[in-house]
C-alpha positions in Angstrom: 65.1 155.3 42.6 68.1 153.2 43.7 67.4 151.6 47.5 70.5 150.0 48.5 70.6 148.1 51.7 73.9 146.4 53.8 71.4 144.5 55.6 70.4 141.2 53.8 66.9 140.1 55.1 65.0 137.1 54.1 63.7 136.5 50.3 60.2 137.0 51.4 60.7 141.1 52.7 62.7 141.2 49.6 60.6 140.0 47.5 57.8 142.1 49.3 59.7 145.6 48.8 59.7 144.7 44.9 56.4 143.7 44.6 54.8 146.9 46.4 57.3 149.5 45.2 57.8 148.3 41.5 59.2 152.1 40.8 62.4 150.9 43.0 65.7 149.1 42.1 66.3 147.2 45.7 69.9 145.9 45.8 70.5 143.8 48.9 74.1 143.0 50.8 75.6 141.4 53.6 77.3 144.2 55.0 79.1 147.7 53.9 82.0 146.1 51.7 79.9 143.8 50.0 78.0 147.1 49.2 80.5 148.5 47.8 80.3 151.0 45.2 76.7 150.6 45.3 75.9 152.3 48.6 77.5 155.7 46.7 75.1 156.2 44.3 72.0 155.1 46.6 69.4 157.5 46.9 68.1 155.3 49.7 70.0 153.7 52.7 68.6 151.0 54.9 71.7 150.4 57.7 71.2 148.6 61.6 73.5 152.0 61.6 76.5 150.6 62.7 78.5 150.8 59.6 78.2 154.5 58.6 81.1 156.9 59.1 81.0 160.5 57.9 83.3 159.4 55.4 80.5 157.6 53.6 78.1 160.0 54.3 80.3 162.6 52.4 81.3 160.8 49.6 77.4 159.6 48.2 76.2 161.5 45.4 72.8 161.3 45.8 71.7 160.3 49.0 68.9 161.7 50.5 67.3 159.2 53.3 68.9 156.1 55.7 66.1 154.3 57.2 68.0 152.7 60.7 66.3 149.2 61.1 67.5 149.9 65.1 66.3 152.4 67.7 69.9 153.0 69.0 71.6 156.3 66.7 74.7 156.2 68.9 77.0 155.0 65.7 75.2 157.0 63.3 77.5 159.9 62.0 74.6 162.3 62.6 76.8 165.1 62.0 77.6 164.9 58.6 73.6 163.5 57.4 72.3 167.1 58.6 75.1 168.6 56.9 74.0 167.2 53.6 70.0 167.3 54.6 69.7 163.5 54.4 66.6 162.3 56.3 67.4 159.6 59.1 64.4 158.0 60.4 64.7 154.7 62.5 62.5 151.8 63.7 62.0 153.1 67.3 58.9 151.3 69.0 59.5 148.2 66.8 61.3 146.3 70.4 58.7 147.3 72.7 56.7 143.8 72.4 60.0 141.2 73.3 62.0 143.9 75.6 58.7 144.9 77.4 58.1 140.8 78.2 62.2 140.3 79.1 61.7 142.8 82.1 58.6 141.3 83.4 60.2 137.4 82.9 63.8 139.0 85.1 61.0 140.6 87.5 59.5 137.3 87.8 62.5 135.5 87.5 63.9 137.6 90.4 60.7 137.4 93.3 60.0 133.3 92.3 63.4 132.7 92.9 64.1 130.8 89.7 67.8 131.2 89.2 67.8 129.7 92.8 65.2 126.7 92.1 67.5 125.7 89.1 70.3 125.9 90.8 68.7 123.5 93.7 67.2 121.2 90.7 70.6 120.3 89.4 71.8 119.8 92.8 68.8 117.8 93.8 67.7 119.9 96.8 64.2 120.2 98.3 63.4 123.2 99.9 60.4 124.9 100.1 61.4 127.7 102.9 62.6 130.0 99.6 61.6 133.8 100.4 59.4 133.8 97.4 57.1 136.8 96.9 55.2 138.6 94.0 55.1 141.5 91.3 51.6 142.4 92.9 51.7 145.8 94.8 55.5 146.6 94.3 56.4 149.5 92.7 58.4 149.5 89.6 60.2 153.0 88.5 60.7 152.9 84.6 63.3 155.2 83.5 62.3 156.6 80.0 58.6 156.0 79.2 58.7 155.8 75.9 57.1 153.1 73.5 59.0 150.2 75.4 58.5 151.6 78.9 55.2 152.2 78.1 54.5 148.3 77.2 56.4 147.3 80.1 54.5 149.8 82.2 51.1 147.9 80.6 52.0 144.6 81.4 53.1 145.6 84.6 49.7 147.1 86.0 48.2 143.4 84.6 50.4 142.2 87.5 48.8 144.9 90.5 51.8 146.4 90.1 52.2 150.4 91.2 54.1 152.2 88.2 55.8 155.4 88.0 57.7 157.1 85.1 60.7 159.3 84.7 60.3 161.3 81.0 62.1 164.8 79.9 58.7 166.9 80.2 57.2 165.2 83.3 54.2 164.8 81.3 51.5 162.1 81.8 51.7 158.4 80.5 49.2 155.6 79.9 49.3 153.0 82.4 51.6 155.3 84.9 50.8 156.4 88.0 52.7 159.1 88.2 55.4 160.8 86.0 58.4 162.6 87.2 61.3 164.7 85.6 64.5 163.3 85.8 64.8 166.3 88.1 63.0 164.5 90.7 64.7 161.3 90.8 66.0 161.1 94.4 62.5 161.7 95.3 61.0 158.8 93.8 63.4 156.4 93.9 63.2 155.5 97.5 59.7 154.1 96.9 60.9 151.6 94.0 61.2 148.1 94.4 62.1 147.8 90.7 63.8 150.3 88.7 64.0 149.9 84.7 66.2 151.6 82.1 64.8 152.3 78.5 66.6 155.0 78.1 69.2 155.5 74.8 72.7 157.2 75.1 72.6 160.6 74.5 74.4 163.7 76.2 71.6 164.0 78.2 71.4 160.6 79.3 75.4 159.6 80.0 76.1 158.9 83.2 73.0 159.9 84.5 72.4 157.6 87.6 75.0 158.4 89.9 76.3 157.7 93.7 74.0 159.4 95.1 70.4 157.4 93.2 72.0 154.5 94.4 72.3 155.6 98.1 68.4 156.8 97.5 67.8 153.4 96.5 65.8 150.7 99.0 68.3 148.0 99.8 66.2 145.4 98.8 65.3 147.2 95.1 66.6 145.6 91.9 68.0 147.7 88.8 67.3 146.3 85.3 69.3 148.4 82.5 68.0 147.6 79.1 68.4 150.9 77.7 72.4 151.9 77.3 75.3 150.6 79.4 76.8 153.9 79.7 74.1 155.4 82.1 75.6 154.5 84.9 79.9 154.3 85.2 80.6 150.4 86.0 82.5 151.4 88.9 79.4 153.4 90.5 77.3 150.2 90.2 79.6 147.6 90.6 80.2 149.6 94.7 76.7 150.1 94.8 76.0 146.2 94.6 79.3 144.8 97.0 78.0 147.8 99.6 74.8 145.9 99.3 72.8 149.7 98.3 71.1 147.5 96.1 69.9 143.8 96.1 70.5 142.5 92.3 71.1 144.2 89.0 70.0 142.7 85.6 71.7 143.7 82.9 71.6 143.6 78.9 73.7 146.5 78.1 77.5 147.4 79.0 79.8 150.4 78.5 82.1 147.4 76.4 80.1 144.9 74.5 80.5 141.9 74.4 81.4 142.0 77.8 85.6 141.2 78.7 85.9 138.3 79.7 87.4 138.0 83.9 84.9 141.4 84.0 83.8 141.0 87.5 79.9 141.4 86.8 80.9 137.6 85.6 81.0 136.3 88.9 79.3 138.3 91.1 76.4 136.6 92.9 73.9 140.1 92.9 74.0 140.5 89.0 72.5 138.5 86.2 74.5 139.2 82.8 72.6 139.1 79.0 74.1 139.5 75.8 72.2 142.5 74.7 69.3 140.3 73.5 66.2 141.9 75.2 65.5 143.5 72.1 65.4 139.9 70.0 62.6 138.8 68.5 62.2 136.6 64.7 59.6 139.0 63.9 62.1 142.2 64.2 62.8 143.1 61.0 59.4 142.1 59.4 58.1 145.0 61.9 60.8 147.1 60.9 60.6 146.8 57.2 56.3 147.7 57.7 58.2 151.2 58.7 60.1 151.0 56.3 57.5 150.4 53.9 55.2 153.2 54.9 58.6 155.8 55.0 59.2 154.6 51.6 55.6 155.7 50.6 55.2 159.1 52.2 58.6 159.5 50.4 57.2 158.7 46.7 54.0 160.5 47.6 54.3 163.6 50.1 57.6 163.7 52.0 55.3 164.0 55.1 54.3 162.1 58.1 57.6 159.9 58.7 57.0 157.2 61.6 60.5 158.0 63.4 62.3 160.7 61.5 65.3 161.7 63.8 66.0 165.1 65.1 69.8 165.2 63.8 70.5 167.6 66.6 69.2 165.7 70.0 70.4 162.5 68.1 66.6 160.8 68.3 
């Protein structure tokens, strides 16, 4: 059983894989083309699933599974896997611990002012008449309660904070306190003080937010986008903020990564720009490769019971 991954993780998780699946040849690269010939007779595929083009995926002999140590599938040529029946399964919940603590730190970044207090510190100003408030008793609208929204809808009710949830089914969530379809948007989000984007790119997802959810919007309400840059068209947010519909927007995710520079979120004074790190953690792909780990055993044992395996269709 040949595993062959373009991801090359630290000697310890390779040195793990060996040890507990002694039935496996692991070959480890740096990258696709160090790969090589390799990655055409793998049976198994570990990929961030950023390198994979239907080309590859019709020219392997013998694949039959690609474990994606990433939630996002937008680069995966999902196409072409379920025309050959490979199995795609991905390490989805895995980023809900760092991304669910880098929206609460920007929400209590934003209301303690701390962009401004730094900004006074290196200029050596003293003022204590900054409008700070608190996360207590606002109301934070998180789009996509999934594993990460649910964490950051957890942490969030530790705060006093009121939380309510957009999912496809409307159904309930821990730690909501109230669900909505994405049907019902412009009714909810006229309450939020905080709204939050977890949600990945799919057709159903593009472009989602339009003019009209930020007109709905409280003037004072801050958008986080964590999820994918292209739910909202830049030029839709980018009027919404200089017409003042909104107060702030924090984002880790753009239609063009990295980001151009002269780009005017650069310099605008409402938004706070991240390199797409919310998801960063040192302990991501240990967590990944314990999914891994337990794919790779249903797969010797049962061929049941993934964690993660991906509809090929709806593209998660």
């Amino acid at each position: 059983m040949k595993v062959v991954s373009s991801i090359l993780p630290p000697e310890v998780l390779c040195k793990d894989a060996a040890r507990e699946f002694p039935e496996a040849e692991f070959l480890f690269y740096k990258g696709m083309e160090a790969a090589g010939q390799s990655f055409y007779e793998a049976e198994i595929f570990i990929t961030y699933g950023e390198d994979l083009t239907e080309e590859h995926i019709y020219k392997t002999l013998n694949l039959k599974w690609i474990m994606v140590m990433s939630a996002g599938m937008d680069e995966m040529p999902l196409k072409a896997c379920k025309e050959k029946g490979i199995l795609v399964t991905n390490a989805r919940g895995i980023h809900k611990i760092p991304m669910a603590e880098f929206t609460l730190g920007a929400m209590l970044g934003h209301v303690k002012k701390i962009a401004l207090l730094a900004d006074n510190e290196g200029n050596e100003v003293w003022d204590r008449k900054l409008p700070v408030e608190e996360l207590n008793g606002k109301t934070l609208l998180i789009l996509g309660v999934g594993a990460i929204g649910g964490e950051i809808a957890r942490l969030a009710k530790c705060f006093g904070m009121k939380v309510a949830g957009v999912n496809r089914s409307g159904k309930d969530s821990a730690n909501t306190d109230s669900i909505y379809k994405v049907s019902q948007l412009t009714d909810i989000l006229p309450n939020a003080d905080f709204i939050v984007s977890v949600l990945p790119s799919t057709a159903e997802t593009k472009y989602l937010l339009q003019k009209e959810h930020f007109a709905a919007m409280k003037g004072s309400a801050v958008f986080i986008n964590i999820g994918r840059g292209n739910l909202v068209e830049e030029d839709v947010l980018i009027y919404a903020l200089e017409t003042n519909e909104i107060a702030h927007a924090y984002l880790d995710v753009f239609q063009k990564e990295p980001l151009p520079m002269g780009h005017p979120f650069w310099k605008m004074e409402n938004v706070t720009v991240t390199p797409h790190l919310s998801s960063k953690t040192k302990n991501y792909l240990p967590r990944s490769f314990e999914i891994f780990k337990h794919n790779l055993h249903t797969y010797i044992k049962n061929n049941k019971d993934y964690i993660n395996a991906i509809d090929l269709e709806r593209g998660y």
